[in-house]
C-alpha positions in Angstrom: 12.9 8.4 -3.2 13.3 4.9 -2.4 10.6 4.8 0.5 8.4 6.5 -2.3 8.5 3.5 -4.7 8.0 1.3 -1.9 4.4 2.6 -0.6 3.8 3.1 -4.3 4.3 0.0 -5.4 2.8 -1.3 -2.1 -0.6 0.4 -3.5 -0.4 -0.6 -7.1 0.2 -4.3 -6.3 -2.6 -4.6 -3.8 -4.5 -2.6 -6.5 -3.8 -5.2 -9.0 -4.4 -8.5 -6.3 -7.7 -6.9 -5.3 -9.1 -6.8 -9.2 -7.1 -9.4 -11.1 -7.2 -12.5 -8.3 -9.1 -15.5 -9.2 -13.1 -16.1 -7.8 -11.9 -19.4 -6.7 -9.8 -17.7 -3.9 -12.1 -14.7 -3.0 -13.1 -14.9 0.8 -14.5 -12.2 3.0 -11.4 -11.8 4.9 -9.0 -11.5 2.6 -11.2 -9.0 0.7 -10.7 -7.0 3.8 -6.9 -7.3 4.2 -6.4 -6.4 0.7 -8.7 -3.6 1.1 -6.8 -2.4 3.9 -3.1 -2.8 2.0 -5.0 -0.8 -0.6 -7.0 2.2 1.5 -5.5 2.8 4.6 -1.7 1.4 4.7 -0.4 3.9 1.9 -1.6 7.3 3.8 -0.3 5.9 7.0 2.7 5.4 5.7 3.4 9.0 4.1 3.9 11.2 7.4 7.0 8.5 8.1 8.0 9.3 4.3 7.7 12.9 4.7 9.7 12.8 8.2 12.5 11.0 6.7 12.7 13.3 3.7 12.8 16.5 6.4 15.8 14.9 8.2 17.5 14.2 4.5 17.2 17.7 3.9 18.7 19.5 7.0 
């Protein structure tokens, strides 16, 4: 459960930095790295998840 809340709250704050951070600090490159956190870190992350669980369970 606990690695759970982790990617999910991984996603929702990189949710929230991507739509509620400042103009004044938007660049190119840390569009992308937010974009990243937000798309492609979370799925990644959920074969690990799932692994663990599978080992909690036997």
């Amino acid at each position: 459960c606990l690695p759970h809340l982790a990617v999910f709250s991984l996603f929702l704050s990189s949710g929230f930095f991507a739509y509620l951070k400042p103009p004044s600090i938007s660049s190119p490159s840390l569009d992308l790295a937010v974009s990243v956190l937000y798309s492609v870190v979370p799925p990644a992350l959920n074969p690990l998840i799932y692994s663990l669980r599978n080992q909690e369970l036997k």
